[in-house]
N, C-alpha and C positions, 0 to 999 in steps of 0.2 A: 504494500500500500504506500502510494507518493505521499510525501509531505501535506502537497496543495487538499488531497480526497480526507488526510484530518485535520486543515484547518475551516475545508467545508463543514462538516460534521461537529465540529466544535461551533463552530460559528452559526448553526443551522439555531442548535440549543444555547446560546452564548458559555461565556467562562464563568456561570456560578457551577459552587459543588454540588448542590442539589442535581443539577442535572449530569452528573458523571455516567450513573448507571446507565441511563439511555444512549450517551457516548460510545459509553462501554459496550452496549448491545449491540450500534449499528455498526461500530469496527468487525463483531464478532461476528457480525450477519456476512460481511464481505470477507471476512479470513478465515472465518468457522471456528477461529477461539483468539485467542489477544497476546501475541508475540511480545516479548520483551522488549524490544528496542521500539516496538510501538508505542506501550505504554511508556516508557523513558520521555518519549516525544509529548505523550499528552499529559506527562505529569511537569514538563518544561513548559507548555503553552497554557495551561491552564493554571501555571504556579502554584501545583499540589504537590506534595512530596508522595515519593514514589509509594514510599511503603504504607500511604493510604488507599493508594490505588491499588495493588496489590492486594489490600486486606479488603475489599471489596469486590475484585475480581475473583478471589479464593471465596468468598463467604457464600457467594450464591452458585446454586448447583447450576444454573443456567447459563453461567460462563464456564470457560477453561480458560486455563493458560497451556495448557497440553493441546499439541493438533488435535480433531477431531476428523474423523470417518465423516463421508459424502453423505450418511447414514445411520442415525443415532439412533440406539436400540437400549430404550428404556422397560424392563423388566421389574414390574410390582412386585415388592416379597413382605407389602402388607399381610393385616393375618388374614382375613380372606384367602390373599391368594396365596400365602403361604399355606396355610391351611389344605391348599386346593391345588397341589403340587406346584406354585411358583419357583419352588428350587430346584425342582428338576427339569424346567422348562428352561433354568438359567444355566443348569448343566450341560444339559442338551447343546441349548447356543455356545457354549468356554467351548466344547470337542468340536461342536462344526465349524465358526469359525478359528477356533485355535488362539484366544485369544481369552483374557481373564477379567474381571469386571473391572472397568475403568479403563482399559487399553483400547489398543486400535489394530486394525490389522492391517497387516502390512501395505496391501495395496489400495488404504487408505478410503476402503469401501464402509467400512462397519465400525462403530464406537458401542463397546458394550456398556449397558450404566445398570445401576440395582436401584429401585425407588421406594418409600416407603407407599405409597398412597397413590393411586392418580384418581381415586371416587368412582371407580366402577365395580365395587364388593362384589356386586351381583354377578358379573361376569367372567367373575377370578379361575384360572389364573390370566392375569392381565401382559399385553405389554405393549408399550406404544412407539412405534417409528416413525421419525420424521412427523409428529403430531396424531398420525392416525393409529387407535386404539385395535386394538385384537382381541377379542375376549375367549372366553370356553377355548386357551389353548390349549393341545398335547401335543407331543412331542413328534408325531405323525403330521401335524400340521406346519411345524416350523419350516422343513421343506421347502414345501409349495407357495408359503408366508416368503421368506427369504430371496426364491426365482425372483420375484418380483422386481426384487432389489439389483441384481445384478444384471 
């Protein structure tokens, strides 16, 4: 990301801190998580200190500072769907993509995540990609669930 696309983006929401998160968001919307030498820059143009920015890029599960997969696979292990085999549906996912909660694989297709909740009990076990929700999963369905993706 050039210079000029985050002093647009700063500029869009001006330099108060109040609005960092939203900064924070739309960097991460164009980078898919928020590079260090990024934030270094918007903690220079917005004259925050870094390790504010930082502690609020870490606080909320909705950013990274780690790249992210084209494909983010959020897996409920609420008690519903823990309950309702959620951990094996997250098992399942670690051997097919080869990859452990919170990583990426390698060809940058799949971000696995563990969530407590997304509000869909009824449908547990859950898991939501890219926004859209999957409910009544097994392990027979990730599959066909996943083609999709690739």
């Amino acid at each position: 990301m050039e210079s000029a696309q985050i002093d647009a983006i700063i500029k869009q929401y001006g330099k108060k801190e109040s609005f960092i998160l939203s900064i924070l968001q739309d960097i991460q919307a164009k980078e898919k998580y928020l590079p260090k030498d990024i934030l270094e820059q918007v903690s220079q143009k917005m004259q925050m200190p870094l390790t504010k920015i930082f502690r609020i890029a870490t606080f909320y599960n909705a950013l990274s500072i780690k790249p992210r997969g084209r494909h983010k696979v959020d897996v409920c292990l609420g008690t519903a769907c823990h309950v309702r085999g959620g951990t094996k549906i997250i098992d399942k996912l670690k051997r097919d993509l080869g990859i452990g909660v919170g990583e990426t694989t390698k060809d940058k297709r799949f971000t696995l995540e563990s969530v407590r909740c997304v509000g869909c009990c009824s449908l547990g076990p859950v898991a939501v990609i890219d926004g859209t929700v999957y409910g009544r999963l097994t392990q027979d369905k990730l599959h066909s669930m996943l083609k999709e993706f690739k």
